[in-house]
C-alpha positions as CSV (number, residue, x, y, z in Angstrom):
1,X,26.4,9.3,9.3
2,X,28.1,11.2,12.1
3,X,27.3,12.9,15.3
4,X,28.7,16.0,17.1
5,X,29.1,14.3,20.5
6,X,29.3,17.5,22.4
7,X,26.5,19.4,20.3
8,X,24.8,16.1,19.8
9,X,24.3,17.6,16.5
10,X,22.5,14.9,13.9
11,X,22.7,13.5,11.6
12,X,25.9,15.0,10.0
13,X,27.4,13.8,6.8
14,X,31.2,13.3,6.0
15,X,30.9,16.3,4.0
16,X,30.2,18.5,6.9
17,X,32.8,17.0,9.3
18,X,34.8,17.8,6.7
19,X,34.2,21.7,6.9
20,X,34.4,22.0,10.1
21,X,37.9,21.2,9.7
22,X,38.8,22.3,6.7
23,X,42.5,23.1,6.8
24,X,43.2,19.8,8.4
25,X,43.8,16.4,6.7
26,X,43.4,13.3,8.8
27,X,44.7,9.7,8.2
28,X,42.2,7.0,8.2
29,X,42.6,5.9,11.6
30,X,41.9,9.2,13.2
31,X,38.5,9.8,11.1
32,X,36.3,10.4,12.6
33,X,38.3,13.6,14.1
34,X,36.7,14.4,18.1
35,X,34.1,15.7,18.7
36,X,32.4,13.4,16.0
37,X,31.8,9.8,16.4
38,X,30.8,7.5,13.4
39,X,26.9,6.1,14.5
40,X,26.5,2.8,13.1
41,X,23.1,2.0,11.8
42,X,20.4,-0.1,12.8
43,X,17.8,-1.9,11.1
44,X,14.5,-0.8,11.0
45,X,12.5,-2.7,13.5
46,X,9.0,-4.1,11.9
47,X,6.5,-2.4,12.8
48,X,2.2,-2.3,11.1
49,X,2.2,0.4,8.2
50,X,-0.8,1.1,8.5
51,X,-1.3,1.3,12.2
52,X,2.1,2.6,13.1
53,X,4.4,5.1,12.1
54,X,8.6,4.6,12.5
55,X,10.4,7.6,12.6
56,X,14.6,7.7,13.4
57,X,15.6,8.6,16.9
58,X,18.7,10.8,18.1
59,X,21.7,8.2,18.4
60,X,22.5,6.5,21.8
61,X,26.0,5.8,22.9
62,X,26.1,2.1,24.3
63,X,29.4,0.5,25.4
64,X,31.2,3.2,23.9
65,X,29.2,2.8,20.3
66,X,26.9,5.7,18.8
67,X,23.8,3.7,17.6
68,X,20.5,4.5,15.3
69,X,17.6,4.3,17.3
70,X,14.2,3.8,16.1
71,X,10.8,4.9,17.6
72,X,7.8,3.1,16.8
73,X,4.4,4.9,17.7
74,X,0.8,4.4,17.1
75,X,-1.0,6.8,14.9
76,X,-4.4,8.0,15.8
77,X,-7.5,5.3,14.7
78,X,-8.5,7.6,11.9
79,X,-5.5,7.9,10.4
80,X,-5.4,4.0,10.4
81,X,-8.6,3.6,9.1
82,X,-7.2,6.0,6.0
83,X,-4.5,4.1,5.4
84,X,-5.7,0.3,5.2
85,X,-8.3,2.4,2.6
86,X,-5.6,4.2,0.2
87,X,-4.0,0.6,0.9
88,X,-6.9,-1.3,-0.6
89,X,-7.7,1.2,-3.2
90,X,-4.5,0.0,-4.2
91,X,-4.7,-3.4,-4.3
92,X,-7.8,-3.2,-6.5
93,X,-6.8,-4.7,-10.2
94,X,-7.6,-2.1,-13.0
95,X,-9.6,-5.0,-14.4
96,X,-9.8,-8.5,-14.4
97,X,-9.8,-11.4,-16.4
98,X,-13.2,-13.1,-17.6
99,X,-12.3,-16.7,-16.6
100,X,-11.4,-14.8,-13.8
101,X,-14.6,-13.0,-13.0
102,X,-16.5,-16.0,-14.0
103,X,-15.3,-18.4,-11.9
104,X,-15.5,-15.8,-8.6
105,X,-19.4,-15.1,-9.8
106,X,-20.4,-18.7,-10.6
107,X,-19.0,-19.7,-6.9
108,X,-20.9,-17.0,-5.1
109,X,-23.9,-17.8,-4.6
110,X,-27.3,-15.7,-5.1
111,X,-30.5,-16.1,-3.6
112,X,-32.5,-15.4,-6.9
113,X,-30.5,-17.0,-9.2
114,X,-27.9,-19.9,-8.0
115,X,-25.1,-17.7,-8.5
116,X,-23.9,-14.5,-9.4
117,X,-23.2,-15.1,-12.8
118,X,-26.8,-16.1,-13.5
119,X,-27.8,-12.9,-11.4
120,X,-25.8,-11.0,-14.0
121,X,-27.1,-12.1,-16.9
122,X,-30.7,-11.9,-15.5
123,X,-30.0,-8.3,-14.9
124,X,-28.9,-7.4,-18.5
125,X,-32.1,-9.3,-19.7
126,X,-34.0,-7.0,-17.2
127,X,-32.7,-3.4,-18.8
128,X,-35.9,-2.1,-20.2
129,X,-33.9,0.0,-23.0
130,X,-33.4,-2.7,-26.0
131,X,-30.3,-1.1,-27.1
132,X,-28.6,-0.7,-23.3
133,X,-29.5,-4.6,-22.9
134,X,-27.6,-5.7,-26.2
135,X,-24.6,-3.5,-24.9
136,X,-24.6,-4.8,-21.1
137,X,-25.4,-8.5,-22.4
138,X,-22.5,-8.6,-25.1
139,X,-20.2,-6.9,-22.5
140,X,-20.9,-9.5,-20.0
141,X,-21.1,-12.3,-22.7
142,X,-17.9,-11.6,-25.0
143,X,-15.2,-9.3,-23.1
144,X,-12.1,-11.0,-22.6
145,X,-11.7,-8.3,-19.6
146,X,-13.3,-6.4,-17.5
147,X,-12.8,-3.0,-16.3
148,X,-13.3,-2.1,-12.7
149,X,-15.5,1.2,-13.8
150,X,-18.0,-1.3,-15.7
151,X,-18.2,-3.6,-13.3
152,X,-19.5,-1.1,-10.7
153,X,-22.2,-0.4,-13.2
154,X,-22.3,-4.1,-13.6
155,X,-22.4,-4.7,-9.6
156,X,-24.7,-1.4,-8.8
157,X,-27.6,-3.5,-11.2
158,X,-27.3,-6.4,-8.8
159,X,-27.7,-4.4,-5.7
160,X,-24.1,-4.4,-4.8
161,X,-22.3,-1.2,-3.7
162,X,-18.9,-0.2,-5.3
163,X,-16.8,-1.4,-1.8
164,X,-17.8,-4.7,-2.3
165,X,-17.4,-4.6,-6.6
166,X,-14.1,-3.7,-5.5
167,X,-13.8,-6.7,-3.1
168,X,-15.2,-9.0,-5.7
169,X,-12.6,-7.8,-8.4
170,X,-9.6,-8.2,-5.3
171,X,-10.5,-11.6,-5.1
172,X,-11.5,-12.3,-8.9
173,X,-8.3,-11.7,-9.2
174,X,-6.2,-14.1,-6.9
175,X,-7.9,-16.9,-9.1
């Protein structure tokens, strides 16, 4: 990328010094032609996604050098609190093993029941509707996986709310 030094014009592209110049042809060592200057790029600096934005700055000229700059700023707590939520949303498997699931449930504990696997399979025994229990049962019993949109149902039986299904299927998952 290129800068108009005079107009302070950026970025520009090669293309567009080009133009401005367009019945000229210059040998390598006089590109870039005055008033332009070549600005060598700079690294991103790191900076929290979620809490921060980075957005390119307008070039600085530093021991005769145009430069990238960087600005890092802070984004309002709101629009933090949005992103680290579209960010987990994201990081919540579609479903989820059942060695997986089983081995997160049977190490969390439950006051009723030991554990939450026991809880589980005392709430499908609880369903009043004969046919709903067999279903909920054999799901929980004999799937090989399970699918985040059952297991709220699942979770919502045992009291739990969908945020923490969701946390219970993020860390089912890193087993």
């Amino acid at each position: 990328m290129y800068i108009n030094t005079q107009t302070l014009q950026y970025p520009m592209s090669a293309q567009q010094v080009r133009e401005a110049f367009q019945t000229v042809t210059f040998a390598p060592q006089d590109w870039p032609p005055a008033p332009f200057a070549e600005v060598v790029p700079v690294a991103m600096p790191d900076f929290d996604s979620l809490a921060q934005d980075c957005t390119e700055g307008q070039p600085e000229q530093v021991g005769g050098v145009w430069r990238q700059t960087w600005a890092v700023t802070d984004v309002a707590p709101e629009v933090a609190a949005e992103r680290a939520a579209a960010a987990f949303e994201m990081s919540v498997p579609a479903e989820v093993t059942k060695r997986q699931a089983k081995t997160l449930m049977e190490l969390t504990p439950n006051a009723t029941h030991g554990n939450m696997w026991l809880a589980a399979l005392a709430a499908a025994e609880a369903i009043a509707d004969p046919v709903q229990r067999v279903v909920v049962r054999n799901y929980i019993a004999d799937s090989q996986v399970y699918e985040r949109a059952r297991v709220h149902g699942l979770c919502s039986m045992l009291g739990m709310t969908t945020a923490q299904a969701d946390q219970m299927m993020v860390a089912a998952s890193k087993l």
